[in-house]
Backbone and ligand atoms as CSV (ligand in chain L), in Angstrom:
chain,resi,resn,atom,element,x,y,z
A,1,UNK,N,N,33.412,-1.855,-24.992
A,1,UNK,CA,C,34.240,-2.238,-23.840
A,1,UNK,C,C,35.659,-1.667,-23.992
A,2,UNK,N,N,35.827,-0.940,-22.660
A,2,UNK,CA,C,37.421,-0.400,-23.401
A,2,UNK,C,C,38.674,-1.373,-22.827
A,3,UNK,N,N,39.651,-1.685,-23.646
A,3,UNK,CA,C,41.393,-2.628,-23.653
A,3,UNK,C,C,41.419,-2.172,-21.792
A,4,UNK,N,N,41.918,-3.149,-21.445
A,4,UNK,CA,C,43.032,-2.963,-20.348
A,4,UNK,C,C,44.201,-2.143,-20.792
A,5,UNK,N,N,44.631,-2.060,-22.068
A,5,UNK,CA,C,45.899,-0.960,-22.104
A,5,UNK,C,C,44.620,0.735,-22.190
A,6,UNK,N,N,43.379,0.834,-23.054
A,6,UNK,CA,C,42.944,2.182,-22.613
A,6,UNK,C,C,42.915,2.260,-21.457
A,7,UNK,N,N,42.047,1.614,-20.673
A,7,UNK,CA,C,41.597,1.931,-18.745
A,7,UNK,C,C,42.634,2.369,-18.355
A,8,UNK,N,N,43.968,2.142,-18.256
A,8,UNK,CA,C,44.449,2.016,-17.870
A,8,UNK,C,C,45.047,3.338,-17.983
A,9,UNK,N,N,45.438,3.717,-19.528
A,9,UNK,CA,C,45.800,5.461,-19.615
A,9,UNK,C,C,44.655,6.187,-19.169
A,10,UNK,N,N,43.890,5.923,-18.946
A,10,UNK,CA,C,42.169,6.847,-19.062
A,10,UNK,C,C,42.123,6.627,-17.385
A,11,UNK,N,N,43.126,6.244,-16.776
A,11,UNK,CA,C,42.980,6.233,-15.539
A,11,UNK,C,C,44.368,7.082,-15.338
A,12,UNK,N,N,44.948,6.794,-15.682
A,12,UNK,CA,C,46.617,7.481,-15.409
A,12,UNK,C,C,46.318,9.119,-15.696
A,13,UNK,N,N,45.208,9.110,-16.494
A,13,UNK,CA,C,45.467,10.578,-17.191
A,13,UNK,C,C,44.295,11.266,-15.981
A,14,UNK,N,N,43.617,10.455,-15.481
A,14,UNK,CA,C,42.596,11.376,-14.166
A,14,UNK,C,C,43.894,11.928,-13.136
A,15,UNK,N,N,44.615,11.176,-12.966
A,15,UNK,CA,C,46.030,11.705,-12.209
A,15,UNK,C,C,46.406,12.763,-12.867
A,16,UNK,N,N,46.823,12.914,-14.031
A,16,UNK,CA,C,47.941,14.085,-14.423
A,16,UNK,C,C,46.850,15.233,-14.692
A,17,UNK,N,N,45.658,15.002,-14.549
A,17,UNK,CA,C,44.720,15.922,-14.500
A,17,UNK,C,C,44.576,16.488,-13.183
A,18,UNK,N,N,44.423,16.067,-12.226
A,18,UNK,CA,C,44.480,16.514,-11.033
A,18,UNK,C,C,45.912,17.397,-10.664
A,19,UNK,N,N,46.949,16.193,-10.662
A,19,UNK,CA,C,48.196,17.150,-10.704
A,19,UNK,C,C,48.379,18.727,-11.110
A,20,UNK,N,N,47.465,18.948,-12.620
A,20,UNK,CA,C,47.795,19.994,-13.127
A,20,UNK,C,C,47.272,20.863,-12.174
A,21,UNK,N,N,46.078,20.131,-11.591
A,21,UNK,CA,C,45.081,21.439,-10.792
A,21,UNK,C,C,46.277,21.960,-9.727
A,22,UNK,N,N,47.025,20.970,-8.907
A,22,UNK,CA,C,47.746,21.395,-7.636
A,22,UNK,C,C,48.595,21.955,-8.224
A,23,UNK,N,N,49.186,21.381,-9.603
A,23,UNK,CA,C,50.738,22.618,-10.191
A,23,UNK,C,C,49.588,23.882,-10.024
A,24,UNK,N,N,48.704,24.217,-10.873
A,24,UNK,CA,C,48.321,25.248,-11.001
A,24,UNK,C,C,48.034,26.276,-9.796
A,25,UNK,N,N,47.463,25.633,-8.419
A,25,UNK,CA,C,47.092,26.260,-7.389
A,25,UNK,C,C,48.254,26.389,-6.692
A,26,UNK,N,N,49.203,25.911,-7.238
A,26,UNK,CA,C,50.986,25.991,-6.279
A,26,UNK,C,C,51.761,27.642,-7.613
A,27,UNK,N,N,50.997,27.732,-8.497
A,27,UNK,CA,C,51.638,28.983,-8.872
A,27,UNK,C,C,50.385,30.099,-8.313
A,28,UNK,N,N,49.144,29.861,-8.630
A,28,UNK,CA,C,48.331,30.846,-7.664
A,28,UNK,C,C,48.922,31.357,-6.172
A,29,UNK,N,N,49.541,30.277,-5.939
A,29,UNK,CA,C,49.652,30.619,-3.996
A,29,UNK,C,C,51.109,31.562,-4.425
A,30,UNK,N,N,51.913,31.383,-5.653
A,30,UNK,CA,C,53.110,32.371,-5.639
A,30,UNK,C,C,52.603,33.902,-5.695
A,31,UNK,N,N,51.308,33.819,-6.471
A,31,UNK,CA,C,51.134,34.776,-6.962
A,31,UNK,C,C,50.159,36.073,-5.874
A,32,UNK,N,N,49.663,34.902,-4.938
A,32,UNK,CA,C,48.840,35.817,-3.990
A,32,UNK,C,C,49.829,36.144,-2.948
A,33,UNK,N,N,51.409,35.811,-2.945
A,33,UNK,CA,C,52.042,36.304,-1.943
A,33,UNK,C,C,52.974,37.561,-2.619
A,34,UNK,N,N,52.868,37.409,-4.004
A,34,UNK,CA,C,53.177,38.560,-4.172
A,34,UNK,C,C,51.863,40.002,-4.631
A,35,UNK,N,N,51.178,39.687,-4.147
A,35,UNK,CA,C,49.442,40.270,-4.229
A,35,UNK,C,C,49.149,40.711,-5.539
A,36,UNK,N,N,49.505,39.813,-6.230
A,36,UNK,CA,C,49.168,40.319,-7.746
A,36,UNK,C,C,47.801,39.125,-7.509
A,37,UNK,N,N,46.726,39.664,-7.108
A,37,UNK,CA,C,45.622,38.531,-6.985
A,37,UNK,C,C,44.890,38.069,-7.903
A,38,UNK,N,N,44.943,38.919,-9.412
A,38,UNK,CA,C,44.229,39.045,-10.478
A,38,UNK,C,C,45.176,37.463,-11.400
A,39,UNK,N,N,46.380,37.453,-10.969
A,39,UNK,CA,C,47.309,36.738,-11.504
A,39,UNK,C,C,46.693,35.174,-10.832
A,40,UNK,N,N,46.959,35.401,-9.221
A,40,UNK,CA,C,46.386,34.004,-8.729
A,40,UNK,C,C,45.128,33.643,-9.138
A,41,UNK,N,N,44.162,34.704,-9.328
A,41,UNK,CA,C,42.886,34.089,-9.930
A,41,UNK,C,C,43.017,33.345,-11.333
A,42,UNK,N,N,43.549,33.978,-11.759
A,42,UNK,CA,C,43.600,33.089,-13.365
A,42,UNK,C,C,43.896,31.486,-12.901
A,43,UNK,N,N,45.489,32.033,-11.964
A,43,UNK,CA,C,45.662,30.250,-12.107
A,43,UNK,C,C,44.874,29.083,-11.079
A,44,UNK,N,N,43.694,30.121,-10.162
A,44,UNK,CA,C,42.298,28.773,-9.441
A,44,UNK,C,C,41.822,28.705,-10.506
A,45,UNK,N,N,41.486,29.447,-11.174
A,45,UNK,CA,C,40.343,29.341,-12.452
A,45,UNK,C,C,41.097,27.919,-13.151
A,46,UNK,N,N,41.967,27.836,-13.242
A,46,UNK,CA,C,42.775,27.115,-14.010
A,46,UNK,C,C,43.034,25.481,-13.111
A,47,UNK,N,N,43.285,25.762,-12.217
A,47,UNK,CA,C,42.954,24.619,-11.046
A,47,UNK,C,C,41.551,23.903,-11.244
A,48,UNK,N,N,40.487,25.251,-11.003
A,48,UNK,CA,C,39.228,24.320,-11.250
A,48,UNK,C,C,38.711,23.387,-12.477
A,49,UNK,N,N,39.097,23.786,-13.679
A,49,UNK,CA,C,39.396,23.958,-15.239
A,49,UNK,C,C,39.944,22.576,-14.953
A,50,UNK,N,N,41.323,22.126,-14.450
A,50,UNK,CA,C,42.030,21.096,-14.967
A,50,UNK,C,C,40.988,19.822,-13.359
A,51,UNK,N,N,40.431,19.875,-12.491
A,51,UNK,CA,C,39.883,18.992,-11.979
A,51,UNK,C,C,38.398,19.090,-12.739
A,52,UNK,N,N,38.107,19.624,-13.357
A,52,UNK,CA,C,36.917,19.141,-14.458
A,52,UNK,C,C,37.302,18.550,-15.496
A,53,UNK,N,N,38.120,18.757,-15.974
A,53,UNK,CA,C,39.066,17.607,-16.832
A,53,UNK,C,C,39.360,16.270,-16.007
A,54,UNK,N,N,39.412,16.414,-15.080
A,54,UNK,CA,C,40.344,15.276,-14.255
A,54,UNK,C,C,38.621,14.531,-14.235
A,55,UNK,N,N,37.503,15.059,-13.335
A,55,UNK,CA,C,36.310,14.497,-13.667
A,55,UNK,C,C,35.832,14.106,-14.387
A,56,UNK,N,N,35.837,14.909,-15.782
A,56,UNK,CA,C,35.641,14.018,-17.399
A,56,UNK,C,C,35.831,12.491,-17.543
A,57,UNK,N,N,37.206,12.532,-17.315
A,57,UNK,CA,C,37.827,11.006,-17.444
A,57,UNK,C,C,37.498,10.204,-16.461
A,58,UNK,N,N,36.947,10.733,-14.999
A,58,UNK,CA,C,36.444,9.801,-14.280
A,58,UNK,C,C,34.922,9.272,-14.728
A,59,UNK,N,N,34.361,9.961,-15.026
A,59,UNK,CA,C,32.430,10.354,-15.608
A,59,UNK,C,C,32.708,8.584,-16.494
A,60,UNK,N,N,33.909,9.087,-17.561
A,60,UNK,CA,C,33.572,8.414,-19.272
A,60,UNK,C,C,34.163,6.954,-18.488
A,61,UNK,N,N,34.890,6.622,-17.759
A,61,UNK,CA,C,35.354,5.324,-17.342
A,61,UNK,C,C,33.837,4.772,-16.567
A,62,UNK,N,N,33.289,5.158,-15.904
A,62,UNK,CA,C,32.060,4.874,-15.446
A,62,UNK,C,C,31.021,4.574,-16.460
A,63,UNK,N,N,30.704,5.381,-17.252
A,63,UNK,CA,C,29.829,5.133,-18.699
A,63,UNK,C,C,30.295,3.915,-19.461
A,64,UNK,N,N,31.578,3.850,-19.287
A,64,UNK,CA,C,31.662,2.609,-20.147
A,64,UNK,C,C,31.967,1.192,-19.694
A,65,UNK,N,N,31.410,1.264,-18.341
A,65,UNK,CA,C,31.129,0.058,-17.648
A,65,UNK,C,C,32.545,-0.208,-16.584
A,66,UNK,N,N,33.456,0.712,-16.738
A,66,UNK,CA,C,34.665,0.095,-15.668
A,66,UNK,C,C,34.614,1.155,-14.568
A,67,UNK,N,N,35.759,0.761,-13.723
A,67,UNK,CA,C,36.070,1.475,-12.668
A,67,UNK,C,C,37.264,2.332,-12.665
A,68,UNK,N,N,37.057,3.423,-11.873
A,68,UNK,CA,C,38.032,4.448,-11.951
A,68,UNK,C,C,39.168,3.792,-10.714
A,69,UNK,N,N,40.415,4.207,-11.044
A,69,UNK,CA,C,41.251,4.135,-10.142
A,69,UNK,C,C,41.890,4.985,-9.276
A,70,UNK,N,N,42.000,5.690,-8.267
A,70,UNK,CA,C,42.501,6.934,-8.052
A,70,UNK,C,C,43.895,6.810,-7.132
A,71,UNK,N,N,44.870,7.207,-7.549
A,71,UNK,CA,C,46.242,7.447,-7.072
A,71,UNK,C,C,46.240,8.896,-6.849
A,72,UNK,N,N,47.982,8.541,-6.373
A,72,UNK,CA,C,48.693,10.474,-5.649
A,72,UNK,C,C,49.424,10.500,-6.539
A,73,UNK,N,N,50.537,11.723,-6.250
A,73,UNK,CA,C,51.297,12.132,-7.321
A,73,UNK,C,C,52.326,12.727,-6.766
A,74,UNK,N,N,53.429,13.515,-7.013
A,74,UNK,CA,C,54.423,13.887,-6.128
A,74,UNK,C,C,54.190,15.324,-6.060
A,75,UNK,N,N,54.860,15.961,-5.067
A,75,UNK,CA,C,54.705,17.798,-4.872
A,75,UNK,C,C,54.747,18.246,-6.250
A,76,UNK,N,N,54.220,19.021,-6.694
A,76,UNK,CA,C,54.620,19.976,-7.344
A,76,UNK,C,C,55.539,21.194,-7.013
A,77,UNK,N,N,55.926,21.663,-8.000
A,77,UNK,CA,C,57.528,22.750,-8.006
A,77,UNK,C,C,56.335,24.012,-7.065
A,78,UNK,N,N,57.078,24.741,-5.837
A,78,UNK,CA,C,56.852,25.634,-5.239
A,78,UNK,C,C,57.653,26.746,-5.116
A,79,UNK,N,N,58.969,26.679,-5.651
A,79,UNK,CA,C,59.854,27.531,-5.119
A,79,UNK,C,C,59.915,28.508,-7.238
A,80,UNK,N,N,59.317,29.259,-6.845
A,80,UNK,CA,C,59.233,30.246,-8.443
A,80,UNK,C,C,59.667,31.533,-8.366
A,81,UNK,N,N,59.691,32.000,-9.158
A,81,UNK,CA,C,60.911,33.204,-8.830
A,81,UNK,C,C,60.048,34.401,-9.715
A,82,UNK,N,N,59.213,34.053,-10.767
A,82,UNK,CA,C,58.726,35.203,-11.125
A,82,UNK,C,C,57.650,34.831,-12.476
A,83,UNK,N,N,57.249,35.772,-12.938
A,83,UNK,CA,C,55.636,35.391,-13.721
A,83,UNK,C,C,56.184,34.952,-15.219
A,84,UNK,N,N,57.586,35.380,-15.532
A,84,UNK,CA,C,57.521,34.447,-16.844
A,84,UNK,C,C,58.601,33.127,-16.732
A,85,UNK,N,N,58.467,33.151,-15.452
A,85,UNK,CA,C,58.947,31.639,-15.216
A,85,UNK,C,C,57.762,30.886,-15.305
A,86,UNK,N,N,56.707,31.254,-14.546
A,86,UNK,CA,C,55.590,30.535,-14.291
A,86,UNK,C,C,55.292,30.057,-15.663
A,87,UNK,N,N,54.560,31.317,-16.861
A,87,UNK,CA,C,53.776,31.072,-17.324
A,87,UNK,C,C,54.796,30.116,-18.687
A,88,UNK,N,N,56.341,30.115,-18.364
A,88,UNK,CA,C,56.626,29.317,-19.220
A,88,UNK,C,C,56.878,28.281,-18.687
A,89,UNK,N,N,56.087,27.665,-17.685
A,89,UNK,CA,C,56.178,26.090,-17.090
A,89,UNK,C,C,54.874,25.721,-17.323
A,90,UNK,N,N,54.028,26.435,-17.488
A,90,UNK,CA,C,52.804,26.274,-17.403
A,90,UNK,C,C,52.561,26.210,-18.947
A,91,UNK,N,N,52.838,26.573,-20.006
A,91,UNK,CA,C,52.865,26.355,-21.468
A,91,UNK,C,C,53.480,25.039,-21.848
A,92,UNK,N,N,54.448,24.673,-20.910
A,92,UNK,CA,C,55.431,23.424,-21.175
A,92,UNK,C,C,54.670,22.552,-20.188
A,93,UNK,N,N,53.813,22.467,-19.317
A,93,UNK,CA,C,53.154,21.297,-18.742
A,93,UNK,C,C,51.852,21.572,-20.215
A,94,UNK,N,N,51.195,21.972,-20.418
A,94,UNK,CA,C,49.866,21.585,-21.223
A,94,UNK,C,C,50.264,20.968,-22.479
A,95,UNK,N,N,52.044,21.330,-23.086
A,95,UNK,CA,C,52.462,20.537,-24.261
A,95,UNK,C,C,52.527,19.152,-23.851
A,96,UNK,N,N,53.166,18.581,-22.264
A,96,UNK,CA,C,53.132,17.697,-21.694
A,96,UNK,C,C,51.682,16.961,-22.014
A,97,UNK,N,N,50.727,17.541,-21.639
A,97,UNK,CA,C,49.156,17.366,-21.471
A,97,UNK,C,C,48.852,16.979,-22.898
A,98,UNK,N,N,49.352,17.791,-24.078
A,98,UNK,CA,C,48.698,17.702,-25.377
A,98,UNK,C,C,49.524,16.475,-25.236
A,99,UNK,N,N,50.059,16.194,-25.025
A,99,UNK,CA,C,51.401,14.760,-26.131
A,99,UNK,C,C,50.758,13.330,-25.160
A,100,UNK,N,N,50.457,13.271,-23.782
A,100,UNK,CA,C,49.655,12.412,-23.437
A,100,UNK,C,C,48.109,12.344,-24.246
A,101,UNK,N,N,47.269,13.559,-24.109
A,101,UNK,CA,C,46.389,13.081,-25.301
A,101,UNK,C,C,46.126,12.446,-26.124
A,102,UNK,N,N,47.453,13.295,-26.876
A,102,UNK,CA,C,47.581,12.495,-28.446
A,102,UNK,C,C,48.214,11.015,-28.519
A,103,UNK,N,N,48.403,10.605,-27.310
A,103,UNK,CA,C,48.933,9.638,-26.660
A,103,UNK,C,C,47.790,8.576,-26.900
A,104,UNK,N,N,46.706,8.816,-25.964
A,104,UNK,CA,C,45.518,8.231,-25.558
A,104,UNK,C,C,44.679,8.033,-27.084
A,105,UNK,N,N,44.415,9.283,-27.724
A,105,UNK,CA,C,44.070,9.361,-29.063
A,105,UNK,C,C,44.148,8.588,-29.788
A,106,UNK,N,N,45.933,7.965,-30.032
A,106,UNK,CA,C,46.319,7.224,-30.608
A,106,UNK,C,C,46.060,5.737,-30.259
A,107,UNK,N,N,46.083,5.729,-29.274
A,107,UNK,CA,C,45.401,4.141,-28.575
A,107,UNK,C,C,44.115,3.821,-28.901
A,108,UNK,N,N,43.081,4.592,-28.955
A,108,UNK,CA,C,41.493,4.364,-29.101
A,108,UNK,C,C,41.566,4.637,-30.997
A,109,UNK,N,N,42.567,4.783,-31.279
A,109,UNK,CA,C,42.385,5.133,-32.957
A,109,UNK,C,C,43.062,3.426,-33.550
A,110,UNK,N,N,44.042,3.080,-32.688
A,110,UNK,CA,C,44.520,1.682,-32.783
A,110,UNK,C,C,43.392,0.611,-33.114
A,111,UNK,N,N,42.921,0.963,-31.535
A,111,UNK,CA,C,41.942,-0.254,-31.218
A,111,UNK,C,C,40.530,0.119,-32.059
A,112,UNK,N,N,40.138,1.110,-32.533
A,112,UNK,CA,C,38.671,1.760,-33.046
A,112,UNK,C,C,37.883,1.706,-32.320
A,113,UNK,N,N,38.019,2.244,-31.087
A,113,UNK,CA,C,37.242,1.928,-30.147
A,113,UNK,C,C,36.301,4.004,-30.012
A,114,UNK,N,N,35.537,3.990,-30.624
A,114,UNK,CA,C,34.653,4.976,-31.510
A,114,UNK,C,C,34.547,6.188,-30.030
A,115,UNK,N,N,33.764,5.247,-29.208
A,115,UNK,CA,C,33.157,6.197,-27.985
A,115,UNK,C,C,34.176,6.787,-27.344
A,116,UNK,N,N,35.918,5.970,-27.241
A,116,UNK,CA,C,37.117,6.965,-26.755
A,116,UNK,C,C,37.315,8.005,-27.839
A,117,UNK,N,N,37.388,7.935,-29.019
A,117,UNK,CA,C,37.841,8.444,-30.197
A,117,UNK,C,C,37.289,9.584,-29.960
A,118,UNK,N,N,35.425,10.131,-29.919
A,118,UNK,CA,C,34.759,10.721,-29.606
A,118,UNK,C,C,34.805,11.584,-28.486
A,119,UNK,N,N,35.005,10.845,-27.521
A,119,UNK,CA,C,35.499,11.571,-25.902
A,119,UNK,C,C,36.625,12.463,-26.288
A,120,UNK,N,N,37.397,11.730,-26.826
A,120,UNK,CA,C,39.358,12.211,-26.480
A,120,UNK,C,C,39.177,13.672,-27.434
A,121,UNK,N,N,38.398,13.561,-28.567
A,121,UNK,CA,C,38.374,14.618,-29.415
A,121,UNK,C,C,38.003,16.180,-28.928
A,122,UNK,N,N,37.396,15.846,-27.495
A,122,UNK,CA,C,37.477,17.088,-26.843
A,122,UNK,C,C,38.156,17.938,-26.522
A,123,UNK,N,N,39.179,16.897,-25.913
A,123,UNK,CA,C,40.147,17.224,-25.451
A,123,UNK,C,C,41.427,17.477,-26.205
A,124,UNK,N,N,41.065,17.110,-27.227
A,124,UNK,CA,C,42.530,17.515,-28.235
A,124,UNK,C,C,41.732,18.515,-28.954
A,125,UNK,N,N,40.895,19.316,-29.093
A,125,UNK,CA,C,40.355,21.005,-29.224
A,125,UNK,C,C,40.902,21.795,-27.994
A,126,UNK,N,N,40.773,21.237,-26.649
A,126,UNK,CA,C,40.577,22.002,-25.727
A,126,UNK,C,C,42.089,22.317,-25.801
A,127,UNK,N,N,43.274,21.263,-25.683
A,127,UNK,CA,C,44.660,21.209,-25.544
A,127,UNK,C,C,45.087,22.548,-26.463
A,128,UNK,N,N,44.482,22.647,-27.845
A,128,UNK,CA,C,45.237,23.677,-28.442
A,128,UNK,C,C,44.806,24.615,-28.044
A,129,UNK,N,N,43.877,25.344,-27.264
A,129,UNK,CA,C,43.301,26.570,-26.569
A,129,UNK,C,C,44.285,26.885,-25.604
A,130,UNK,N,N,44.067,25.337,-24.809
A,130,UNK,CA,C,45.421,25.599,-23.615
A,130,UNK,C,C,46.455,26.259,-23.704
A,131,UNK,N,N,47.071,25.773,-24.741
A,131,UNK,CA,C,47.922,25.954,-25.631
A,131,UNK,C,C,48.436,27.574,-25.884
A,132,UNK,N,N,47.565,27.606,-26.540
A,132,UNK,CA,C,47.571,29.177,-27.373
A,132,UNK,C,C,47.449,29.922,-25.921
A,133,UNK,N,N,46.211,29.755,-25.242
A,133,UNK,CA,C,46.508,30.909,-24.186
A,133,UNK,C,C,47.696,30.592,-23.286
A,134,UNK,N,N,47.872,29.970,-22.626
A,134,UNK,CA,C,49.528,30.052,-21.740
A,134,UNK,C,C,50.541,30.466,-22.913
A,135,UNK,N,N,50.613,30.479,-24.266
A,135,UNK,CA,C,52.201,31.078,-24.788
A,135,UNK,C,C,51.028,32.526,-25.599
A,136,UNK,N,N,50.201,32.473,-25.415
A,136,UNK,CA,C,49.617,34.053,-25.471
A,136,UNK,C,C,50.474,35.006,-24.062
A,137,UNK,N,N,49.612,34.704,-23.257
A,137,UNK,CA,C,49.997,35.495,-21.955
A,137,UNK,C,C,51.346,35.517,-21.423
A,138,UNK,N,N,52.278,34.295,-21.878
A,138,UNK,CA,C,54.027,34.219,-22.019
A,138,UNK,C,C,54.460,35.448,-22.132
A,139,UNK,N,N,53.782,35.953,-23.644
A,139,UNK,CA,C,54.675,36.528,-24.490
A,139,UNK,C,C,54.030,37.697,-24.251
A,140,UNK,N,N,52.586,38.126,-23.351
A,140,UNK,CA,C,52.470,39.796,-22.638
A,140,UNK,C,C,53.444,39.650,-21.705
A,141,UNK,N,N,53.400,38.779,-20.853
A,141,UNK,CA,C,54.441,38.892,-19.486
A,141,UNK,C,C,55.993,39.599,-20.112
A,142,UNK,N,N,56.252,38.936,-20.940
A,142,UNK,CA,C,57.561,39.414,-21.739
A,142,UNK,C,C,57.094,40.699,-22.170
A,143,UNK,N,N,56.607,40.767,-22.411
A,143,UNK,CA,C,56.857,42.295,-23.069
A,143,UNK,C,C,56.376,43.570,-22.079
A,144,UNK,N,N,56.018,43.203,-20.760
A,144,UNK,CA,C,55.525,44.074,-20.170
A,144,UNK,C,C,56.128,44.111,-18.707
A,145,UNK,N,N,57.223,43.185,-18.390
A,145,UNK,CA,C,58.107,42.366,-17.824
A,145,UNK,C,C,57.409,42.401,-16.194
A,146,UNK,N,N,58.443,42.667,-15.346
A,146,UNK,CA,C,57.980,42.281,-13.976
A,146,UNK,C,C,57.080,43.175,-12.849
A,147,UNK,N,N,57.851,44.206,-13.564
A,147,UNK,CA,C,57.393,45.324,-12.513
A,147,UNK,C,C,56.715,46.444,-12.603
A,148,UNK,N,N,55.666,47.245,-12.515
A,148,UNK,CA,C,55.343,48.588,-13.529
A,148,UNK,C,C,53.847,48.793,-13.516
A,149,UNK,N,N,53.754,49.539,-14.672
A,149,UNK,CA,C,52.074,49.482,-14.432
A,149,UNK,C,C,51.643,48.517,-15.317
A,150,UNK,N,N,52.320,47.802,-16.610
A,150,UNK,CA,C,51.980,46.697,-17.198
A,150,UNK,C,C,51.520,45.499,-16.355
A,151,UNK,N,N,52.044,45.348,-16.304
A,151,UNK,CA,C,51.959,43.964,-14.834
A,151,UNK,C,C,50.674,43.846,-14.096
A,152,UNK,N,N,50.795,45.817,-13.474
A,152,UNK,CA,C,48.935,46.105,-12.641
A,152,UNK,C,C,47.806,45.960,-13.859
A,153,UNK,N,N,48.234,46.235,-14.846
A,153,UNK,CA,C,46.688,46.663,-15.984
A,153,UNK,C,C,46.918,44.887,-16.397
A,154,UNK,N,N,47.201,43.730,-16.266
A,154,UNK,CA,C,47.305,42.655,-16.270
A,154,UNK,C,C,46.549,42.062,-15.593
A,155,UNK,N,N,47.312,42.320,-14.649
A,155,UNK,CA,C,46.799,41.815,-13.526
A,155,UNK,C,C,45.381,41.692,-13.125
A,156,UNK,N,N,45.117,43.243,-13.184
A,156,UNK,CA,C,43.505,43.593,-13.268
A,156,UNK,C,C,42.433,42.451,-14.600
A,157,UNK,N,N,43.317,42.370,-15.432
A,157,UNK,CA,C,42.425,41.905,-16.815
A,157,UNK,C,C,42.247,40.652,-16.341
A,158,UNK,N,N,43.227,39.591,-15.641
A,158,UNK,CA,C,43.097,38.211,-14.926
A,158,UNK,C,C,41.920,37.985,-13.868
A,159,UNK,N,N,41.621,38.954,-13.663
A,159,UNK,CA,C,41.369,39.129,-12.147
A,159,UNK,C,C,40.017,38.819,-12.711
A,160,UNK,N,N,39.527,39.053,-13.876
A,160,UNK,CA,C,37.869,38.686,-14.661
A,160,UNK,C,C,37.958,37.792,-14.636
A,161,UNK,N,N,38.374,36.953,-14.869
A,161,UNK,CA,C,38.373,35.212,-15.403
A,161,UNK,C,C,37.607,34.908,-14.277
A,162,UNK,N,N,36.666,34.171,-14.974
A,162,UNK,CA,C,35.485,33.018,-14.391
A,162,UNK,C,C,35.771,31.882,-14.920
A,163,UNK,N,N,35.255,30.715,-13.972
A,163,UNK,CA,C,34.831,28.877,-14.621
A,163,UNK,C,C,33.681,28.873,-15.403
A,164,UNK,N,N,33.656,28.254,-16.461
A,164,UNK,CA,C,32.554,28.116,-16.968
A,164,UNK,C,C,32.653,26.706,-17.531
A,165,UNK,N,N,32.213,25.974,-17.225
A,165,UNK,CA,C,32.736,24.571,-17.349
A,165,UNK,C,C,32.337,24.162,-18.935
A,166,UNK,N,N,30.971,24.342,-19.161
A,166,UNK,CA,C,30.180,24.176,-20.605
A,166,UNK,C,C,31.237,25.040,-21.921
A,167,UNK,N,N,31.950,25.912,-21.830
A,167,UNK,CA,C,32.922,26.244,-22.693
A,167,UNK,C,C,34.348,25.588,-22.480
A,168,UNK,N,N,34.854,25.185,-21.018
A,168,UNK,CA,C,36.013,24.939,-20.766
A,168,UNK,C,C,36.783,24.012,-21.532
L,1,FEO,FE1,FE,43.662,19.472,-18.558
L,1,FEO,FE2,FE,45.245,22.130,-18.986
L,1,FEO,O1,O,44.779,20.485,-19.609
């Protein structure tokens, strides 16, 4: 049976999961107006990615006998100015993401409550992937900066990214 203080993050966190999807599809939409489309694809891929996360936590609240709660959230930032702005907001929301985790982690490690412990452990693998790739791709954007053919041969390489949920 999970605490009224877990449900309760394990509900808060289906929110900041969703959120990430709309931050993420609010830098896609920067990116398809500047037609770098290979760029916006990464970040739907990444949209879809963080509402399968957001589903996870709805799935495991159901399995363990409670109910999900579902709230809104406020706009996300729209007004961006360029790709290593993005991808360094987007490295600094998933540290956000890891530190709630380890947040939640720490609550089901309190209480020993085994089946969160188990769940959450996914997600604190997945966080350092997150991780690594947004300050991976940071630090091409930097070095290959805004404009050029770096940017196009980028661009193009984004433009592969598929969902694959069973690895995600
Ligand atoms: Fe759901 Fe990008 O972490």
């Amino acid at each position: 049976m999970l605490s009224k203080k877990l449900l309760t993050k394990l509900n808060e966190q289906i929110t900041h999961e969703f959120f990430s999807a709309h931050y993420y599809l609010a830098m896609a939409a920067y990116f398809k107006k500047e037609d770098l489309d290979g760029f916006a694809n990464f970040f739907e891929v990444q949209a879809e990615e963080e509402r399968f996360h957001a589903m996870k936590f709805f799935n495991f609240i159901y399995d363990q006998g409670e109910e999900a709660v579902i709230t809104g959230f406020k706009d996300p930032k729209r007004d961006f100015e360029s790709a290593e702005e993005i991808f360094g907001l987007a490295l600094e929301h998933e540290k956000l993401v890891s530190s709630l985790i380890n947040e939640l982690m720490s609550i089901a490690q309190e209480e020993q409550h085994y089946p969160s412990i188990s769940f959450l452990q996914w997600f604190i693998d997945e966080q350092v992937e997150e991780e690594a790739g947004m300050s991976k791709l940071l630090s091409t954007v930097k070095r290959v900066g805004e404009k050029g053919h770096g940017i196009l041969m980028l661009d193009r390489e984004l433009a592969a990214r598929t969902f694959t949920p069973e690895s995600e």
